[in-house]
N, CA, C and O atoms as CSV, one atom per row, in Angstrom:
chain,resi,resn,atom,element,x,y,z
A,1,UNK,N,N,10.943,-6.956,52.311
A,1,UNK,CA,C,10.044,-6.660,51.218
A,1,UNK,C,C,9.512,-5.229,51.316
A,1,UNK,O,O,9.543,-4.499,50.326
A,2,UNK,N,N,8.949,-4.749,52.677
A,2,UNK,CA,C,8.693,-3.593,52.963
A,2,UNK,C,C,10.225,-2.283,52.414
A,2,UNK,O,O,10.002,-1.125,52.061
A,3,UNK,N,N,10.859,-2.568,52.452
A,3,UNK,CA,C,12.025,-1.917,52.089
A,3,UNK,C,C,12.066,-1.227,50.151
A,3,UNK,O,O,12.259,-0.213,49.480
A,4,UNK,N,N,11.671,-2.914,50.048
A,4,UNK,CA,C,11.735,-2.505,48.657
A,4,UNK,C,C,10.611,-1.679,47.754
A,4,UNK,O,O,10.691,-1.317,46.580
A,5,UNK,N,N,9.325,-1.476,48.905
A,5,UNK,CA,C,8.650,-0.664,48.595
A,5,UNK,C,C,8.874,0.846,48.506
A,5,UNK,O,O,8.720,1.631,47.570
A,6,UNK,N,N,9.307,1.019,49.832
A,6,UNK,CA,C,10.038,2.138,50.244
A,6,UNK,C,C,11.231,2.674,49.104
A,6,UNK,O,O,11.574,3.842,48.922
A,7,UNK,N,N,11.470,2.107,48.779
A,7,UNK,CA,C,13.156,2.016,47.579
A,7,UNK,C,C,11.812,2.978,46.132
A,7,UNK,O,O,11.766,4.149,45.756
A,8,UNK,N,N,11.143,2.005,45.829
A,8,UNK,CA,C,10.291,2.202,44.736
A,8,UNK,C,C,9.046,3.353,44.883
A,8,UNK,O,O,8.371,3.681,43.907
A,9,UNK,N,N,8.880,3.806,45.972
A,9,UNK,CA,C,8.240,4.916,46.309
A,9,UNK,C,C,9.436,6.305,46.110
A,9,UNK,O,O,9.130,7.124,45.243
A,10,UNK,N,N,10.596,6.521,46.802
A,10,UNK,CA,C,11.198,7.265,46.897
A,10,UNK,C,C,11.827,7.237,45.481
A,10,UNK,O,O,12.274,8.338,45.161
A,11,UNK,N,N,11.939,6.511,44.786
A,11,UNK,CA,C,12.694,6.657,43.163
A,11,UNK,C,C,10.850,7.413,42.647
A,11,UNK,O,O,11.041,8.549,42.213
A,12,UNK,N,N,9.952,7.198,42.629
A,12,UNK,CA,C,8.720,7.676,42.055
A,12,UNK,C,C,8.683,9.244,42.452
A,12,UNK,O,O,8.299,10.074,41.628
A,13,UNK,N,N,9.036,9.554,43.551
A,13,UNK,CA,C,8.857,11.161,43.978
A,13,UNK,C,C,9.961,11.543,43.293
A,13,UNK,O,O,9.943,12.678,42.816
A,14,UNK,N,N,11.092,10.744,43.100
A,14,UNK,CA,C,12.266,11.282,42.786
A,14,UNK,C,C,11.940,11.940,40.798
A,14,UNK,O,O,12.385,12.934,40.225
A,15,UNK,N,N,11.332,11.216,40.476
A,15,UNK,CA,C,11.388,11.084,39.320
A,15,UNK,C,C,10.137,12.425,39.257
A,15,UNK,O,O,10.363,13.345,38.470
A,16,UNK,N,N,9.091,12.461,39.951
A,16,UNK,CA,C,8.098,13.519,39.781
A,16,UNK,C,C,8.609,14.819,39.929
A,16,UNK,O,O,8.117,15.820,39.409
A,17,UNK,N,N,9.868,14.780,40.837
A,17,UNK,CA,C,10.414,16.128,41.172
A,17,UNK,C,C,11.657,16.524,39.665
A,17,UNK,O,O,11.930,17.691,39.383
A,18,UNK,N,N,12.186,15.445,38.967
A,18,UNK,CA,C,12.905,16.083,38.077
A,18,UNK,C,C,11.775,15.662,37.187
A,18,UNK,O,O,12.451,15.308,36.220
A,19,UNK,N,N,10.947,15.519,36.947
A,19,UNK,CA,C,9.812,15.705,35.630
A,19,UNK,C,C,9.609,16.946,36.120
A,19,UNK,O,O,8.632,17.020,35.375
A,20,UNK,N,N,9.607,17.790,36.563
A,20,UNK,CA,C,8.536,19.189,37.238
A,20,UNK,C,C,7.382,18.758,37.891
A,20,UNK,O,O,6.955,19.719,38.532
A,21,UNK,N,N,6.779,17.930,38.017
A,21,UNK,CA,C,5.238,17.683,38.260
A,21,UNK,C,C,5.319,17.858,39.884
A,21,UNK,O,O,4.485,18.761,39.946
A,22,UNK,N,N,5.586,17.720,40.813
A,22,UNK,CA,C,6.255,18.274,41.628
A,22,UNK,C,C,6.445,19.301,42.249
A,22,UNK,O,O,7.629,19.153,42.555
A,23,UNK,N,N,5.955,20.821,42.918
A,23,UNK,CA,C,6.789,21.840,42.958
A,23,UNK,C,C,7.692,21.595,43.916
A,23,UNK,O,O,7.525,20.657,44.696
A,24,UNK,N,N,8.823,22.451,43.985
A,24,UNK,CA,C,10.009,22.175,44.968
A,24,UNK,C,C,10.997,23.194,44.823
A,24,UNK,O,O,11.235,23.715,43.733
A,25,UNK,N,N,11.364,23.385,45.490
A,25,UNK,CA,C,12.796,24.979,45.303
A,25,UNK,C,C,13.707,24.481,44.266
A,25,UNK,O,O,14.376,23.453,44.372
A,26,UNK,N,N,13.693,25.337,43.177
A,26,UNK,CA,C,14.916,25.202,42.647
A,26,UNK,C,C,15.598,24.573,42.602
A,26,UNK,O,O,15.567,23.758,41.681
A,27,UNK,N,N,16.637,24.541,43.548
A,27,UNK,CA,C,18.016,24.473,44.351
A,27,UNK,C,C,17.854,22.829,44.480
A,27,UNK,O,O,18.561,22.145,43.739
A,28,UNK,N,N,17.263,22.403,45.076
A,28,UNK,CA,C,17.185,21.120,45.650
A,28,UNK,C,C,16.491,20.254,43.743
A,28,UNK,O,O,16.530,19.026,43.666
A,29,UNK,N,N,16.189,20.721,43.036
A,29,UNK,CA,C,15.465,20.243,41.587
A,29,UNK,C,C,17.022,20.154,41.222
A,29,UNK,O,O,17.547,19.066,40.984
A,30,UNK,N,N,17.706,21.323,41.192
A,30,UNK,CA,C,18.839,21.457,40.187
A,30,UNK,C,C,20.231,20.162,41.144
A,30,UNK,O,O,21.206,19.645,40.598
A,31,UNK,N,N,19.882,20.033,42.324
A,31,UNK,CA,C,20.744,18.982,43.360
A,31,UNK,C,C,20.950,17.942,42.795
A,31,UNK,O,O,22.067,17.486,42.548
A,32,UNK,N,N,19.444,17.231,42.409
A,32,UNK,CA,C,18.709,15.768,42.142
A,32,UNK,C,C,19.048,16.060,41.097
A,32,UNK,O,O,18.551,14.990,40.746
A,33,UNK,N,N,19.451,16.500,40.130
A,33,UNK,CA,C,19.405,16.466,38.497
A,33,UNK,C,C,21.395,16.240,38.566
A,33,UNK,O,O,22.027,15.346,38.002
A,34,UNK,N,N,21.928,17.296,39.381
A,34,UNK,CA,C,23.032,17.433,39.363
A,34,UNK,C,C,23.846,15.400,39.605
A,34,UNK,O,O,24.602,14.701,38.929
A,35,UNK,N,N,22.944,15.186,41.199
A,35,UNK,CA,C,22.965,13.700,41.750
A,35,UNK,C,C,22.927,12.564,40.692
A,35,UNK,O,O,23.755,11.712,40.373
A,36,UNK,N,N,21.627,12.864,40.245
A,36,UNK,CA,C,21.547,11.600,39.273
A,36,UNK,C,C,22.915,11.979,38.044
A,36,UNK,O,O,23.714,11.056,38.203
A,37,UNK,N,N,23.386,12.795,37.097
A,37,UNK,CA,C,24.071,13.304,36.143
A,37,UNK,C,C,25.568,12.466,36.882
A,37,UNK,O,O,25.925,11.409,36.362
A,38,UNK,N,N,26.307,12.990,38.009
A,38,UNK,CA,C,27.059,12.389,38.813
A,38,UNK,C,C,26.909,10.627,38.769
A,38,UNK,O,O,27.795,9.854,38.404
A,39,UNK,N,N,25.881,10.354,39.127
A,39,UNK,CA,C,25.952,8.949,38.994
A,39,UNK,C,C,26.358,7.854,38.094
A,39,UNK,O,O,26.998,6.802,38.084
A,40,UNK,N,N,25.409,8.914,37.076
A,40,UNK,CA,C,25.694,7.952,35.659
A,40,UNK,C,C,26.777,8.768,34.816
A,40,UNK,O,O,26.388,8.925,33.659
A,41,UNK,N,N,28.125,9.375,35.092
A,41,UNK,CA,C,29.343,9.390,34.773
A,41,UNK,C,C,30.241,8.405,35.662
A,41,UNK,O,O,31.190,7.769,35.202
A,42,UNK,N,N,29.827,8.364,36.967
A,42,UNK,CA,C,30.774,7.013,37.901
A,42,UNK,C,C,30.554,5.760,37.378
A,42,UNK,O,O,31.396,4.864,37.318
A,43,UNK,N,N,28.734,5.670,36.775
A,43,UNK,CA,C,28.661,4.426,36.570
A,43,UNK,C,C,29.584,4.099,35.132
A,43,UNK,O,O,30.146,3.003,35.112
A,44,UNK,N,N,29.749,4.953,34.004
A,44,UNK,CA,C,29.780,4.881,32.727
A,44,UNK,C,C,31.452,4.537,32.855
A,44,UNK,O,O,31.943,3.513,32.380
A,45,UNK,N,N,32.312,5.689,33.659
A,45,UNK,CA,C,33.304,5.432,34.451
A,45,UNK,C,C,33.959,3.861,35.001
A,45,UNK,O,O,35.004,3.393,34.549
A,46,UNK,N,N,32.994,3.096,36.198
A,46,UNK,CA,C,33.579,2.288,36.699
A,46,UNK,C,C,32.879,0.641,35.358
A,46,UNK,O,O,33.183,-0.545,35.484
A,47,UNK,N,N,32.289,1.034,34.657
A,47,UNK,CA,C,31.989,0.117,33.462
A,47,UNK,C,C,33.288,0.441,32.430
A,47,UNK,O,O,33.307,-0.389,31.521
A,48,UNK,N,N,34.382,1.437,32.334
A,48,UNK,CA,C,34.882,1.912,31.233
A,48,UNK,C,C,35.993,0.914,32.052
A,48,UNK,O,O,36.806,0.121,31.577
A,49,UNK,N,N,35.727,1.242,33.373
A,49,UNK,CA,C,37.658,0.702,34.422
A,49,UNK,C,C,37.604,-0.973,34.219
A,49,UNK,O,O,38.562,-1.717,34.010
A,50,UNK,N,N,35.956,-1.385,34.366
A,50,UNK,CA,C,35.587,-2.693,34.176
A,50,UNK,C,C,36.295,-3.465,33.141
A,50,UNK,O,O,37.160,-4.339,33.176
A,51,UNK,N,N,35.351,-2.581,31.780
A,51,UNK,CA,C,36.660,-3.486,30.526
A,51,UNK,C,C,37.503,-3.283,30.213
A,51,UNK,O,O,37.795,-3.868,29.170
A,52,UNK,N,N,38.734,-2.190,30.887
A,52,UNK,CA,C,39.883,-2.208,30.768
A,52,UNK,C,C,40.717,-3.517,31.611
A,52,UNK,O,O,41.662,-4.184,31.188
A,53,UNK,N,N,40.008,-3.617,32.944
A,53,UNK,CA,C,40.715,-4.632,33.697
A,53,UNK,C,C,40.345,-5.845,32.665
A,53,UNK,O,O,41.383,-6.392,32.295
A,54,UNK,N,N,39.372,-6.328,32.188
A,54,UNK,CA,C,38.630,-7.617,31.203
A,54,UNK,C,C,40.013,-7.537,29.965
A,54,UNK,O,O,40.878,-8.367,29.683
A,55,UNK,N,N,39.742,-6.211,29.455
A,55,UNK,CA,C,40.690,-6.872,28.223
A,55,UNK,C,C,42.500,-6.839,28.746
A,55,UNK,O,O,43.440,-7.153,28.015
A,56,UNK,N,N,42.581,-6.448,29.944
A,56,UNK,CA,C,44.354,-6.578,29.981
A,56,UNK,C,C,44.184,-8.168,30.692
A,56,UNK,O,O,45.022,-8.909,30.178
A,57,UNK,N,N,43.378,-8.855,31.676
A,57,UNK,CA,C,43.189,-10.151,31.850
A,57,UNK,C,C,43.121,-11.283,31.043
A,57,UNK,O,O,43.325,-12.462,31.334
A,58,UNK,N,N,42.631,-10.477,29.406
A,58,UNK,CA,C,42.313,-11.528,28.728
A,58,UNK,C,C,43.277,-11.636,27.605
A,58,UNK,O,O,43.353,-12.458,26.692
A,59,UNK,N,N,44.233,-10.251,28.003
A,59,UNK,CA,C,45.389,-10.409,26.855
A,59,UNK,C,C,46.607,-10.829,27.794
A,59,UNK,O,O,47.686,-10.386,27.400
A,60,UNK,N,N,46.643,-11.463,28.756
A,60,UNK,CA,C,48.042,-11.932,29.396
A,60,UNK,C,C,48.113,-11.353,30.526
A,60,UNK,O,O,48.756,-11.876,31.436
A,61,UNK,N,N,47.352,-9.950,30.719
A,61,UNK,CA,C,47.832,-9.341,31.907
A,61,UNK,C,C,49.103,-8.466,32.010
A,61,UNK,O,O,49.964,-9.265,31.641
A,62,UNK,N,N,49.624,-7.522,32.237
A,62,UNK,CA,C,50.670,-6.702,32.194
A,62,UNK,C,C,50.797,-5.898,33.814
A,62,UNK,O,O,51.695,-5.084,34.031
């Protein structure tokens, strides 16, 4: 449970540092922006690979 605090603290700084509210170098702002951007193309990505495998399963399979 303690973990999941920890999880929900570190997403809160995370989020203060790409709001600006935050100061922080540059470099490491433009990282976390770069990080998260990365993520949600893998995720959008392995959801795109998702329903390709769904609809060739559900048409016979090839």
């Amino acid at each position: 449970m303690m973990a999941l605090v920890w999880l929900i603290d570190i997403l809160v700084i995370a989020i203060k540092v790409l709001g600006g509210r935050t100061k922080v170098n540059p470099v490491l702002r433009l990282g976390l922006w770069l990080a998260v951007l990365s993520a949600a193309a893998a995720g959008i990505a392995a959801l795109g690979f998702g329903l390709v495998l769904l609809e060739q399963e559900l048409s016979g399979g090839a």
